[in-house]
C-alpha positions in Angstrom: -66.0 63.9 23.0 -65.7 60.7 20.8 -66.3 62.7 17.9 -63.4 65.9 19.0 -60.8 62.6 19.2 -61.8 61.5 16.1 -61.6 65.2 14.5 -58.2 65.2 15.9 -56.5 62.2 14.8 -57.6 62.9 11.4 -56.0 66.5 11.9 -53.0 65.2 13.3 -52.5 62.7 10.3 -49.8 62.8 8.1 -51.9 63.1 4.8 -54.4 65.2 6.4 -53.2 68.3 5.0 -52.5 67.0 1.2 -55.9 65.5 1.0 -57.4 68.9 2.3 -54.7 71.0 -0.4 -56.2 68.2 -3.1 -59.7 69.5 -1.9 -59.1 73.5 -2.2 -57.7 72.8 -5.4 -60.8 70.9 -7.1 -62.8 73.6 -5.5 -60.9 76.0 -7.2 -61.5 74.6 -10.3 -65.0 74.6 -10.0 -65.7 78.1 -8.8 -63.3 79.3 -11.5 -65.4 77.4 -14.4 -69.4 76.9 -13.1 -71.2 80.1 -15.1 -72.7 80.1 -11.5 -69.8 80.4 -9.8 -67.3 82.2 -11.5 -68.5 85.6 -10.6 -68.2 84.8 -6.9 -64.4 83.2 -7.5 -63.4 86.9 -8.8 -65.6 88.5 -6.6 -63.9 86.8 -3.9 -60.2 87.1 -4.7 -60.7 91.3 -4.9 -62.8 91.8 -2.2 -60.8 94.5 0.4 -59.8 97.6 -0.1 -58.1 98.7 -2.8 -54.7 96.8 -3.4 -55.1 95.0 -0.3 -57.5 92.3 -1.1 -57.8 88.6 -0.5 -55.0 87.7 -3.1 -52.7 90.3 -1.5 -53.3 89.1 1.7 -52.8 85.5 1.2 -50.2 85.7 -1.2 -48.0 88.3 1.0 -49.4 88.0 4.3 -50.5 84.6 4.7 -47.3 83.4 3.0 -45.1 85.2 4.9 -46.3 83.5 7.9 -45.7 79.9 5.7 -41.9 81.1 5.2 -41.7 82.0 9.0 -42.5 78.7 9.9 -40.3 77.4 7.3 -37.4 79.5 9.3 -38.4 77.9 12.5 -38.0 74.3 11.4 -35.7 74.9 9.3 -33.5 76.8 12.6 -34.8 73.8 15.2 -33.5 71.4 12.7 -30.0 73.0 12.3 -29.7 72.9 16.1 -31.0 69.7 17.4 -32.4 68.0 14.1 -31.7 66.0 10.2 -29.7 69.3 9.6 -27.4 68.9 12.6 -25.0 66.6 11.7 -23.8 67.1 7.9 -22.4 63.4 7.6 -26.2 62.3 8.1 -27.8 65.1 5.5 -25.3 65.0 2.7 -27.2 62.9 0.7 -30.9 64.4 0.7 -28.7 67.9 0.1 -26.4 66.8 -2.4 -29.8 64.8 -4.1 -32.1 68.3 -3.2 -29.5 70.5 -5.6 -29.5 67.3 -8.4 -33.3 68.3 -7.9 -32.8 72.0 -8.9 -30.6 72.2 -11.7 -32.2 69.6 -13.8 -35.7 70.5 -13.7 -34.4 74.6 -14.4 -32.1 72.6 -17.1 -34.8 71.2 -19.1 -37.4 74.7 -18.5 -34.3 76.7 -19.7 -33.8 74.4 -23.2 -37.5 74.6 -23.7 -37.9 78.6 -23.2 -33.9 79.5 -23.6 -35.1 81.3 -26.9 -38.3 82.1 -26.8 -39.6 86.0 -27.5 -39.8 87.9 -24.6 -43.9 89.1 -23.9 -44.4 92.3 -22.8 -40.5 92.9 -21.9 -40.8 89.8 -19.9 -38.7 86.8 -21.2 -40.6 83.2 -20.6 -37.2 81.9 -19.5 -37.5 83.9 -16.3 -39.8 80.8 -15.0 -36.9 78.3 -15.1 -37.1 78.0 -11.1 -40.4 77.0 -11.0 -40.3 73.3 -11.4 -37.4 72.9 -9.1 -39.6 73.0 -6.1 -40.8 69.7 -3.6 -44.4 70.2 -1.9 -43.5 68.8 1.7 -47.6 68.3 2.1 -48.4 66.3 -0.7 -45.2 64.2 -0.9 -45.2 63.3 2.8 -49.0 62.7 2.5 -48.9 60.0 -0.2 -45.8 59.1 2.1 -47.8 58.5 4.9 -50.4 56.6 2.5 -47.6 54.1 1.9 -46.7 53.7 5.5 -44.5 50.2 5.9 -44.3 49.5 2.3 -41.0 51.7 2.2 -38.6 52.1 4.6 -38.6 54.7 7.2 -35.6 56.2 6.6 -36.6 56.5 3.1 -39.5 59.3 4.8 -36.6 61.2 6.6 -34.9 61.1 3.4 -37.5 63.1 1.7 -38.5 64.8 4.3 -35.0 66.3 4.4 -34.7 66.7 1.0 -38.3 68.8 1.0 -36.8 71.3 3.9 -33.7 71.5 2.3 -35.7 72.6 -1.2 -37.5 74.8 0.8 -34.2 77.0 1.7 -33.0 76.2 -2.0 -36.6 77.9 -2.7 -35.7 80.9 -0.4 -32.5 81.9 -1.5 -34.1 81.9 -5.5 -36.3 83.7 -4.6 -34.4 86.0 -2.2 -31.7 86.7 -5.6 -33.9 85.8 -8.7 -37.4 87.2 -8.0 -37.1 91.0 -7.0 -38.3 94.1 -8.3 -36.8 97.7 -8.1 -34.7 97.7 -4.8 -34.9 100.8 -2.1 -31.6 100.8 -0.1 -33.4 103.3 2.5 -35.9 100.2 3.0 -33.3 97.7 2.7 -31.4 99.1 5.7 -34.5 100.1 7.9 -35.3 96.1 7.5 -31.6 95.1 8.5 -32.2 97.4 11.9 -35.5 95.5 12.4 -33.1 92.4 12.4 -30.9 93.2 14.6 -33.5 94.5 16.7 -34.8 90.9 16.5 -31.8 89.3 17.2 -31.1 91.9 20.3 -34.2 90.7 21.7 -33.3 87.4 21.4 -29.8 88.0 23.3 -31.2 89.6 26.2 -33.3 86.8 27.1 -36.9 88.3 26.2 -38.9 85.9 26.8 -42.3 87.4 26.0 -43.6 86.5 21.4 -45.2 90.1 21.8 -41.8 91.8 21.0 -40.9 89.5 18.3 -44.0 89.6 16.7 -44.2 93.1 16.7 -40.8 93.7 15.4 -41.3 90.6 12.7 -44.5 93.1 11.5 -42.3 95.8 11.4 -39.7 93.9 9.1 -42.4 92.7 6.8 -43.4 96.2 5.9 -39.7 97.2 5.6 -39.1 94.2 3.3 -42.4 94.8 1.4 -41.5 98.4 0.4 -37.9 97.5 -0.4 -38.4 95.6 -3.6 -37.4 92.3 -2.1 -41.0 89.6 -2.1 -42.3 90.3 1.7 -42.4 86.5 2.6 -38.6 86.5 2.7 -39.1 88.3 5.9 -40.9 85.7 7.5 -38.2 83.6 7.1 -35.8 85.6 8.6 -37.9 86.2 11.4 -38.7 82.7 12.1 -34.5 81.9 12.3 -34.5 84.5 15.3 -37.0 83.3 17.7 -35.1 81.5 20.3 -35.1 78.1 20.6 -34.7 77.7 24.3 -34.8 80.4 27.1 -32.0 81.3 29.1 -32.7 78.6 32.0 -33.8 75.8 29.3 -37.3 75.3 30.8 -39.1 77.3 27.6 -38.6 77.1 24.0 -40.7 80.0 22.5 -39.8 78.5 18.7 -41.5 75.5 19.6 -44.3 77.5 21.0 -44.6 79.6 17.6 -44.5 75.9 15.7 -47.7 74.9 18.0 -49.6 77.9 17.2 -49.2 78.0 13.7 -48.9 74.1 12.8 -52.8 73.9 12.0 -53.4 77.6 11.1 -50.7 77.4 8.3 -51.5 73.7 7.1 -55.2 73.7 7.2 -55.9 77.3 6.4 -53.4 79.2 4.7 -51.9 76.7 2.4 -55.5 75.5 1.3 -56.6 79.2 1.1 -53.2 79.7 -0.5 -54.0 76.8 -3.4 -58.1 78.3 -3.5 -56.9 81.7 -4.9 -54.1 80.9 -6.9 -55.0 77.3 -9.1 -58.8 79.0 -9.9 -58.0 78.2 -13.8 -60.7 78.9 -16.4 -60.4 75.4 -18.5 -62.6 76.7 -21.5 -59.7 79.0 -22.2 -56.9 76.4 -22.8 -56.4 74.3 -25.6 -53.8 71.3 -26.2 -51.8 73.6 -28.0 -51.0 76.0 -24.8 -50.0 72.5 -22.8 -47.7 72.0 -25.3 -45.9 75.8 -25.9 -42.6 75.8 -24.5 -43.2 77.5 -20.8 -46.2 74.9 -20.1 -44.0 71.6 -21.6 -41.0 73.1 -19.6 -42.7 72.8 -16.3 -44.5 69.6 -16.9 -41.1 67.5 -17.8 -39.2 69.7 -15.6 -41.5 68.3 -12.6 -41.8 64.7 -13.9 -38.7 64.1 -15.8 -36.5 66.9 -14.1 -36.9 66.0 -10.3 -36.3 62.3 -10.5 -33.4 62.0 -12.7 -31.4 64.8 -10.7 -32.4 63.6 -7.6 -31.5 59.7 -8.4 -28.6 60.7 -10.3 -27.1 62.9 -7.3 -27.4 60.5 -5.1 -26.1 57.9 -7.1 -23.1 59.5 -7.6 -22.5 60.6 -3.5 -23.6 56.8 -3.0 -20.8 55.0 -5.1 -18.2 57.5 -4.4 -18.6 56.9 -0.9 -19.4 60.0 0.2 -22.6 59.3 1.8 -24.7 55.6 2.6 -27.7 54.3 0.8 -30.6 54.8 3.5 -30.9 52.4 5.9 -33.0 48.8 4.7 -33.8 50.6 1.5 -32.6 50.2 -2.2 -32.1 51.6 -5.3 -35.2 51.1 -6.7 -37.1 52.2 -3.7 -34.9 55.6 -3.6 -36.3 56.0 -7.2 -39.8 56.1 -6.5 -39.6 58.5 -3.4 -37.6 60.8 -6.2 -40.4 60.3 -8.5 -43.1 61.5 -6.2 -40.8 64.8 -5.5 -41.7 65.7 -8.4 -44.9 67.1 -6.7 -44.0 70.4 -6.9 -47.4 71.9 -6.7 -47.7 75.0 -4.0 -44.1 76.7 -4.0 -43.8 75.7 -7.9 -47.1 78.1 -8.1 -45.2 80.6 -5.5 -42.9 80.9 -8.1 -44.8 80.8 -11.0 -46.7 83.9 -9.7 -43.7 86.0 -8.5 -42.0 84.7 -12.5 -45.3 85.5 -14.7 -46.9 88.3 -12.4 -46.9 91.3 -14.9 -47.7 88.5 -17.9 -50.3 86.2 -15.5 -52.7 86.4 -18.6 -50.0 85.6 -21.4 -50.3 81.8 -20.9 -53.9 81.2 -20.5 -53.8 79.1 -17.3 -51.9 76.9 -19.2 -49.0 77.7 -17.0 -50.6 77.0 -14.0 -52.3 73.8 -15.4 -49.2 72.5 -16.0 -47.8 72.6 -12.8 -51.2 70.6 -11.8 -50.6 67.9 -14.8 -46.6 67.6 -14.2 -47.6 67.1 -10.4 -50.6 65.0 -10.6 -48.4 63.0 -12.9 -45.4 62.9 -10.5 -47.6 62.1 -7.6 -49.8 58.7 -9.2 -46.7 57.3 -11.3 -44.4 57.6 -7.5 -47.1 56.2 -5.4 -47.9 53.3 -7.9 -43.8 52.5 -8.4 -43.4 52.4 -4.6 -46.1 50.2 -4.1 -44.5 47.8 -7.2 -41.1 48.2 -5.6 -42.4 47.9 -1.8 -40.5 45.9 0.8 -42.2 42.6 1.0 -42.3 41.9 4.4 -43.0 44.3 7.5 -40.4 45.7 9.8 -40.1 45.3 12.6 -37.5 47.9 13.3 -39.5 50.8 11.9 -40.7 53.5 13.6 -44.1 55.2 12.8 -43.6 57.5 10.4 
Protein backbone atom coordinates (compact mmCIF):
# COMPACT_ATOMS: atom_id res chain seq x y z
CA UNK A 1 0.00 0.00 0.00
CA UNK A 2 3.03 2.29 0.79
CA UNK A 3 4.34 1.68 -2.52
CA UNK A 4 0.43 2.47 -4.60
CA UNK A 5 0.77 6.10 -2.44
CA UNK A 6 4.07 6.57 -3.52
CA UNK A 7 3.17 5.57 -7.35
CA UNK A 8 0.50 8.05 -7.02
CA UNK A 9 1.97 11.11 -5.75
CA UNK A 10 4.58 10.82 -8.34
CA UNK A 11 1.59 10.47 -10.90
CA UNK A 12 -0.12 13.22 -9.56
CA UNK A 13 2.95 15.56 -9.75
CA UNK A 14 3.19 18.43 -11.73
CA UNK A 15 6.33 17.45 -13.75
CA UNK A 16 5.34 13.91 -13.89
CA UNK A 17 4.19 13.95 -17.27
CA UNK A 18 7.15 16.17 -18.84
CA UNK A 19 9.75 13.93 -17.33
CA UNK A 20 7.82 10.78 -18.75
CA UNK A 21 7.32 12.93 -22.47
CA UNK A 22 11.40 13.60 -22.00
CA UNK A 23 11.61 9.71 -21.54
CA UNK A 24 9.49 8.56 -24.78
CA UNK A 25 11.41 11.00 -26.62
CA UNK A 26 15.09 9.60 -25.78
CA UNK A 27 13.55 6.31 -26.40
CA UNK A 28 12.55 7.33 -29.64
CA UNK A 29 15.80 8.23 -30.55
CA UNK A 30 17.30 5.16 -29.71
CA UNK A 31 15.01 2.76 -31.39
CA UNK A 32 15.09 4.96 -34.38
CA UNK A 33 19.13 4.81 -34.52
CA UNK A 34 20.43 1.27 -32.67
CA UNK A 35 21.12 -1.16 -35.99
CA UNK A 36 19.32 -3.46 -33.48
CA UNK A 37 16.52 -1.53 -32.98
CA UNK A 38 15.53 0.29 -35.89
CA UNK A 39 13.74 -2.48 -37.58
CA UNK A 40 11.42 -2.90 -34.69
CA UNK A 41 10.87 1.24 -34.50
CA UNK A 42 9.40 0.82 -38.24
CA UNK A 43 8.03 -2.38 -37.62
CA UNK A 44 6.16 -0.96 -34.87
CA UNK A 45 4.80 2.36 -36.26
CA UNK A 46 3.01 0.10 -39.42
CA UNK A 47 1.87 -2.60 -37.62
CA UNK A 48 -2.26 -2.80 -38.28
CA UNK A 49 -4.05 -3.21 -41.01
CA UNK A 50 -3.48 -1.49 -43.90
CA UNK A 51 -3.76 2.41 -43.48
CA UNK A 52 -4.89 2.00 -40.05
CA UNK A 53 -1.76 1.38 -38.22
CA UNK A 54 -0.11 2.63 -35.01
CA UNK A 55 0.82 6.11 -36.52
CA UNK A 56 -2.78 6.52 -37.80
CA UNK A 57 -4.12 5.59 -34.73
CA UNK A 58 -2.16 7.79 -32.52
CA UNK A 59 -1.93 10.58 -34.64
CA UNK A 60 -5.81 10.69 -35.44
CA UNK A 61 -7.33 8.75 -32.85
CA UNK A 62 -5.26 9.16 -29.93
CA UNK A 63 -5.05 12.87 -30.66
CA UNK A 64 -8.46 13.48 -31.14
CA UNK A 65 -9.04 12.40 -27.76
CA UNK A 66 -5.96 15.03 -26.61
CA UNK A 67 -8.02 17.94 -28.47
CA UNK A 68 -11.34 16.68 -26.66
CA UNK A 69 -9.83 17.18 -23.56
CA UNK A 70 -8.38 20.34 -24.66
CA UNK A 71 -12.36 21.35 -25.38
CA UNK A 72 -13.29 20.36 -22.00
CA UNK A 73 -10.90 22.56 -20.10
CA UNK A 74 -10.80 24.91 -22.30
CA UNK A 75 -15.19 24.96 -21.87
CA UNK A 76 -14.82 24.53 -17.76
CA UNK A 77 -12.47 27.37 -17.81
CA UNK A 78 -14.73 29.72 -19.83
CA UNK A 79 -17.51 28.96 -17.37
CA UNK A 80 -16.13 28.92 -13.91
CA UNK A 81 -12.28 29.37 -14.55
CA UNK A 82 -8.85 31.96 -15.81
CA UNK A 83 -11.07 32.32 -18.96
CA UNK A 84 -14.14 33.67 -17.09
CA UNK A 85 -13.46 37.00 -16.43
CA UNK A 86 -11.63 38.83 -19.44
CA UNK A 87 -10.24 41.73 -17.21
CA UNK A 88 -8.13 38.83 -15.35
CA UNK A 89 -6.98 36.95 -18.89
CA UNK A 90 -6.17 39.84 -21.08
CA UNK A 91 -2.69 39.76 -20.48
CA UNK A 92 -1.72 35.94 -21.04
CA UNK A 93 -4.19 36.46 -24.34
CA UNK A 94 -2.95 39.52 -25.51
CA UNK A 95 0.93 38.00 -24.64
CA UNK A 96 -0.35 34.27 -26.20
CA UNK A 97 -1.10 36.14 -29.79
CA UNK A 98 2.57 38.31 -29.29
CA UNK A 99 3.53 34.45 -29.06
CA UNK A 100 2.10 33.62 -32.50
CA UNK A 101 2.83 36.14 -34.88
CA UNK A 102 6.47 36.51 -34.11
CA UNK A 103 7.63 33.05 -34.06
CA UNK A 104 5.45 32.61 -37.78
CA UNK A 105 7.22 36.16 -38.50
CA UNK A 106 10.64 34.99 -38.28
CA UNK A 107 9.77 31.04 -40.02
CA UNK A 108 8.01 33.14 -42.81
CA UNK A 109 11.44 35.52 -43.45
CA UNK A 110 13.53 32.46 -43.33
CA UNK A 111 11.30 30.22 -45.90
CA UNK A 112 9.15 33.34 -47.51
CA UNK A 113 11.17 32.43 -50.82
CA UNK A 114 12.20 29.34 -50.78
CA UNK A 115 11.36 26.71 -53.87
CA UNK A 116 8.45 24.90 -53.32
CA UNK A 117 9.32 20.64 -53.03
CA UNK A 118 7.16 18.55 -54.63
CA UNK A 119 4.33 21.32 -55.11
CA UNK A 120 4.70 21.92 -51.49
CA UNK A 121 6.04 25.37 -50.52
CA UNK A 122 8.44 25.23 -47.12
CA UNK A 123 6.62 28.38 -45.98
CA UNK A 124 3.49 26.30 -45.35
CA UNK A 125 5.28 25.43 -41.79
CA UNK A 126 5.19 29.01 -40.55
CA UNK A 127 2.68 27.89 -37.69
CA UNK A 128 4.76 25.41 -36.33
CA UNK A 129 6.91 27.26 -33.84
CA UNK A 130 4.05 29.30 -32.50
CA UNK A 131 2.93 26.54 -30.32
CA UNK A 132 3.46 26.25 -26.03
CA UNK A 133 3.76 22.58 -24.63
CA UNK A 134 1.46 22.88 -21.42
CA UNK A 135 3.46 19.52 -20.05
CA UNK A 136 6.87 20.46 -20.34
CA UNK A 137 6.50 24.17 -19.43
CA UNK A 138 4.32 23.61 -16.34
CA UNK A 139 6.80 20.71 -15.45
CA UNK A 140 9.97 22.73 -15.33
CA UNK A 141 7.32 25.18 -13.61
CA UNK A 142 6.67 22.89 -10.99
CA UNK A 143 10.56 22.18 -10.71
CA UNK A 144 10.94 25.85 -9.75
CA UNK A 145 8.10 25.83 -7.26
CA UNK A 146 8.53 29.09 -4.82
CA UNK A 147 11.42 30.54 -6.69
CA UNK A 148 8.71 32.44 -8.92
CA UNK A 149 5.64 33.74 -8.04
CA UNK A 150 2.42 31.82 -8.26
CA UNK A 151 0.62 33.91 -10.33
CA UNK A 152 3.47 33.84 -12.63
CA UNK A 153 2.25 29.64 -13.09
CA UNK A 154 -1.41 30.80 -13.83
CA UNK A 155 0.09 33.20 -16.10
CA UNK A 156 1.49 30.58 -18.24
CA UNK A 157 -0.75 28.28 -17.59
CA UNK A 158 -3.28 30.61 -19.27
CA UNK A 159 -1.25 31.63 -21.86
CA UNK A 160 -0.52 27.54 -22.81
CA UNK A 161 -4.57 26.94 -23.00
CA UNK A 162 -5.09 29.97 -24.71
CA UNK A 163 -2.22 28.76 -27.41
CA UNK A 164 -3.84 25.68 -27.48
CA UNK A 165 -7.31 27.28 -29.06
CA UNK A 166 -4.83 29.72 -31.13
CA UNK A 167 -3.40 26.03 -32.16
CA UNK A 168 -7.04 24.87 -33.06
CA UNK A 169 -8.35 27.47 -35.03
CA UNK A 170 -4.78 27.16 -37.37
CA UNK A 171 -5.28 24.28 -37.78
CA UNK A 172 -9.02 24.20 -38.22
CA UNK A 173 -8.33 27.14 -41.42
CA UNK A 174 -4.59 26.53 -42.35
CA UNK A 175 -4.08 22.66 -42.37
CA UNK A 176 -6.89 21.06 -44.57
CA UNK A 177 -7.02 18.99 -47.51
CA UNK A 178 -9.72 18.68 -50.24
CA UNK A 179 -13.11 19.51 -48.48
CA UNK A 180 -16.45 17.24 -48.94
CA UNK A 181 -19.45 19.54 -48.20
CA UNK A 182 -21.73 16.17 -48.02
CA UNK A 183 -19.29 15.29 -45.01
CA UNK A 184 -19.03 18.72 -43.84
CA UNK A 185 -22.81 18.87 -43.23
CA UNK A 186 -23.38 15.14 -41.97
CA UNK A 187 -20.62 16.34 -39.10
CA UNK A 188 -22.69 19.70 -38.40
CA UNK A 189 -25.88 17.22 -37.78
CA UNK A 190 -23.67 15.17 -35.44
CA UNK A 191 -23.19 18.53 -33.57
CA UNK A 192 -26.29 19.52 -33.11
CA UNK A 193 -27.09 16.10 -32.25
CA UNK A 194 -24.58 16.62 -29.49
CA UNK A 195 -25.69 19.73 -28.44
CA UNK A 196 -29.58 18.32 -28.44
CA UNK A 197 -28.42 15.83 -26.08
CA UNK A 198 -26.91 18.11 -23.96
CA UNK A 199 -30.30 20.31 -23.75
CA UNK A 200 -32.51 17.64 -22.86
CA UNK A 201 -30.65 16.79 -19.82
CA UNK A 202 -28.98 13.31 -20.90
CA UNK A 203 -27.26 12.55 -18.35
CA UNK A 204 -25.73 9.17 -19.45
CA UNK A 205 -21.45 9.63 -21.53
CA UNK A 206 -22.78 6.68 -23.70
CA UNK A 207 -24.75 9.03 -26.03
CA UNK A 208 -22.10 11.49 -26.28
CA UNK A 209 -19.49 9.24 -26.85
CA UNK A 210 -21.21 7.55 -29.42
CA UNK A 211 -22.28 10.57 -31.33
CA UNK A 212 -18.45 12.21 -30.67
CA UNK A 213 -17.40 8.67 -32.75
CA UNK A 214 -19.73 9.43 -35.18
CA UNK A 215 -18.45 13.13 -35.71
CA UNK A 216 -14.90 11.98 -35.90
CA UNK A 217 -15.58 9.88 -38.91
CA UNK A 218 -17.69 12.63 -40.50
CA UNK A 219 -14.88 15.08 -39.86
CA UNK A 220 -12.20 12.51 -40.99
CA UNK A 221 -13.76 11.97 -44.40
CA UNK A 222 -14.54 15.71 -44.95
CA UNK A 223 -11.04 16.95 -45.51
CA UNK A 224 -10.87 18.88 -42.25
CA UNK A 225 -7.73 17.01 -39.65
CA UNK A 226 -10.08 14.52 -37.50
CA UNK A 227 -8.77 15.90 -34.04
CA UNK A 228 -10.72 19.03 -34.67
CA UNK A 229 -13.62 17.02 -33.77
CA UNK A 230 -12.54 16.13 -30.48
CA UNK A 231 -12.57 19.50 -29.73
CA UNK A 232 -15.74 20.29 -30.58
CA UNK A 233 -16.97 17.41 -28.88
CA UNK A 234 -15.33 18.08 -25.70
CA UNK A 235 -17.15 22.01 -25.72
CA UNK A 236 -20.55 20.02 -25.61
CA UNK A 237 -20.40 17.74 -22.74
CA UNK A 238 -22.27 19.50 -20.02
CA UNK A 239 -20.73 20.91 -17.37
CA UNK A 240 -23.34 20.37 -14.69
CA UNK A 241 -26.65 18.28 -14.83
CA UNK A 242 -29.90 19.79 -14.64
CA UNK A 243 -30.15 19.60 -10.66
CA UNK A 244 -26.28 20.60 -10.15
CA UNK A 245 -25.43 17.41 -8.27
CA UNK A 246 -23.31 15.87 -11.53
CA UNK A 247 -20.90 17.40 -13.82
CA UNK A 248 -20.22 14.71 -16.55
CA UNK A 249 -17.31 17.15 -18.08
CA UNK A 250 -15.55 16.82 -14.99
CA UNK A 251 -16.23 13.12 -15.07
CA UNK A 252 -14.76 12.92 -18.75
CA UNK A 253 -11.57 15.12 -17.34
CA UNK A 254 -11.08 12.21 -14.52
CA UNK A 255 -11.14 9.46 -16.95
CA UNK A 256 -8.93 10.75 -19.43
CA UNK A 257 -6.42 12.99 -17.15
CA UNK A 258 -3.81 9.98 -16.86
CA UNK A 259 -4.78 8.02 -20.04
CA UNK A 260 -4.03 11.17 -22.22
CA UNK A 261 -0.89 12.44 -20.14
CA UNK A 262 0.80 9.24 -19.42
CA UNK A 263 -0.16 7.33 -22.49
CA UNK A 264 -1.14 9.04 -25.43
CA UNK A 265 1.03 12.06 -25.36
CA UNK A 266 4.23 9.79 -24.58
CA UNK A 267 3.02 7.37 -27.26
CA UNK A 268 2.18 10.47 -29.22
CA UNK A 269 6.10 11.81 -28.84
CA UNK A 270 7.45 7.66 -29.38
CA UNK A 271 6.06 7.64 -32.99
CA UNK A 272 6.52 10.92 -34.13
CA UNK A 273 10.36 12.34 -32.84
CA UNK A 274 11.90 8.56 -33.89
CA UNK A 275 14.64 10.61 -36.04
CA UNK A 276 17.48 8.70 -37.78
CA UNK A 277 20.60 11.10 -36.66
CA UNK A 278 23.14 9.48 -39.19
CA UNK A 279 21.03 11.11 -41.84
CA UNK A 280 21.47 14.81 -40.76
CA UNK A 281 24.21 16.89 -41.12
CA UNK A 282 24.88 20.66 -39.78
CA UNK A 283 23.99 21.83 -42.96
CA UNK A 284 20.11 20.61 -42.77
CA UNK A 285 20.03 22.37 -39.07
CA UNK A 286 20.94 25.29 -40.77
CA UNK A 287 18.53 25.36 -44.25
CA UNK A 288 15.86 27.78 -43.88
CA UNK A 289 12.80 25.51 -42.62
CA UNK A 290 15.10 23.88 -39.71
CA UNK A 291 16.72 27.68 -38.67
CA UNK A 292 13.06 29.01 -38.93
CA UNK A 293 11.70 26.79 -36.31
CA UNK A 294 14.66 26.83 -33.96
CA UNK A 295 14.74 30.86 -33.68
CA UNK A 296 11.15 30.92 -34.19
CA UNK A 297 10.87 28.81 -30.77
CA UNK A 298 13.74 30.43 -28.88
CA UNK A 299 13.88 33.86 -30.20
CA UNK A 300 10.18 34.11 -31.54
CA UNK A 301 8.20 33.13 -28.34
CA UNK A 302 9.91 35.24 -25.85
CA UNK A 303 10.20 38.50 -27.59
CA UNK A 304 6.41 38.40 -28.65
CA UNK A 305 5.29 37.28 -25.53
CA UNK A 306 7.41 39.97 -23.38
CA UNK A 307 6.88 42.50 -25.82
CA UNK A 308 2.85 41.99 -25.77
CA UNK A 309 2.67 42.25 -22.45
CA UNK A 310 4.74 45.03 -22.07
CA UNK A 311 2.84 47.01 -24.13
CA UNK A 312 -0.85 45.90 -22.38
CA UNK A 313 1.18 46.49 -19.05
CA UNK A 314 2.21 50.30 -19.59
CA UNK A 315 -0.79 51.19 -21.42
CA UNK A 316 -2.73 50.21 -18.57
CA UNK A 317 -4.69 47.83 -19.98
CA UNK A 318 -3.89 44.97 -17.90
CA UNK A 319 -1.57 44.55 -14.29
CA UNK A 320 1.84 43.03 -13.99
CA UNK A 321 1.15 39.62 -12.14
CA UNK A 322 0.75 39.78 -8.78
CA UNK A 323 4.51 39.86 -6.56
CA UNK A 324 6.21 39.33 -9.78
CA UNK A 325 8.47 41.54 -12.12
CA UNK A 326 9.69 42.15 -15.25
CA UNK A 327 12.43 40.15 -15.26
CA UNK A 328 10.73 37.19 -13.82
CA UNK A 329 7.81 37.51 -16.63
CA UNK A 330 10.78 37.12 -19.04
CA UNK A 331 12.01 33.90 -18.08
CA UNK A 332 8.49 32.23 -17.81
CA UNK A 333 8.30 33.64 -21.65
CA UNK A 334 11.53 32.16 -22.35
CA UNK A 335 10.64 28.64 -21.26
CA UNK A 336 7.29 28.92 -23.66
CA UNK A 337 9.28 28.57 -26.06
CA UNK A 338 8.90 24.79 -25.44
CA UNK A 339 6.97 24.18 -28.16
CA UNK A 340 7.69 20.49 -28.56
CA UNK A 341 4.38 18.19 -28.99
CA UNK A 342 1.76 20.54 -30.85
CA UNK A 343 4.89 22.24 -32.79
CA UNK A 344 5.37 18.43 -34.05
CA UNK A 345 1.40 18.29 -34.55
CA UNK A 346 1.87 20.83 -36.82
CA UNK A 347 4.90 19.97 -38.36
CA UNK A 348 3.32 16.70 -39.46
CA UNK A 349 -0.01 17.96 -40.75
CA UNK A 350 2.59 21.14 -42.71
CA UNK A 351 5.41 18.50 -44.20
CA UNK A 352 3.10 15.30 -44.44
CA UNK A 353 3.31 14.64 -48.31
CA UNK A 354 7.24 15.97 -48.03
CA UNK A 355 8.07 14.18 -44.35
CA UNK A 356 11.26 12.84 -46.13
CA UNK A 357 12.33 16.29 -47.83
CA UNK A 358 14.14 17.58 -44.65
CA UNK A 359 15.91 14.62 -43.34
CA UNK A 360 14.58 14.78 -39.71
CA UNK A 361 16.17 17.94 -39.60
CA UNK A 362 12.83 19.42 -39.30
CA UNK A 363 11.87 17.52 -36.55
CA UNK A 364 15.21 17.88 -34.81
CA UNK A 365 14.84 21.29 -34.80
CA UNK A 366 11.88 21.60 -32.95
CA UNK A 367 13.83 19.24 -30.31
CA UNK A 368 17.07 21.79 -30.35
CA UNK A 369 14.85 25.10 -30.39
CA UNK A 370 12.93 23.48 -27.41
CA UNK A 371 15.62 21.84 -25.50
CA UNK A 372 17.17 25.31 -25.84
CA UNK A 373 14.09 27.20 -24.71
CA UNK A 374 13.52 24.92 -21.83
CA UNK A 375 17.45 25.00 -20.06
CA UNK A 376 18.11 28.82 -20.86
CA UNK A 377 14.17 29.62 -19.07
CA UNK A 378 14.74 27.36 -16.20
CA UNK A 379 18.38 28.66 -15.53
CA UNK A 380 17.07 32.61 -15.98
CA UNK A 381 14.35 31.94 -13.50
CA UNK A 382 16.38 30.48 -11.07
CA UNK A 383 19.02 33.71 -11.57
CA UNK A 384 16.00 35.98 -11.42
CA UNK A 385 14.15 34.05 -8.47
CA UNK A 386 12.44 35.78 -5.62
CA UNK A 387 14.80 35.74 -2.73
CA UNK A 388 12.80 35.06 -0.09
CA UNK A 389 9.74 32.50 0.36
CA UNK A 390 6.12 33.57 0.35
CA UNK A 391 4.16 33.21 2.40
CA UNK A 392 1.10 34.08 0.58
CA UNK A 393 1.62 31.46 -2.13
CA UNK A 394 -0.44 28.77 -2.85
CA UNK A 395 0.95 25.41 -4.02
CA UNK A 396 1.18 25.42 -7.41
Amino acid sequence: MELLEKIKKIISHDASSGILLLISTVMALIFANLPLLKDFYHWFLHFGFGDVNVEFVTNDILMAIFFFTIGLELKRERLEGQLRDFSQIFLPCFAAVGGVIFPALIFTAFNFSADAIEGIKPVRGWAIPTATDIAFTIGIMAILGKKIPFSLKIFVLTLAVMDDLYAILIIALFYNSELSFLWLILAAICVLALLGTNRAGVNSKIPFILLSMLLWFCVHKSGVHATISGVIAGFTIPLHSKDGKYSMLEDFQNLLHHFVNFFVMPLFAFVNIGIYLGGINVGYLFSSVPLGIMLGLFLGKQVGIFLFSFIAVKLKFADLPEKANWKQLYAVAILCGIGFTMSLFVDMLAFKPIADAFHGADKLAILLGSALSGLVGYFVAKAVANKEPQEAQEKA
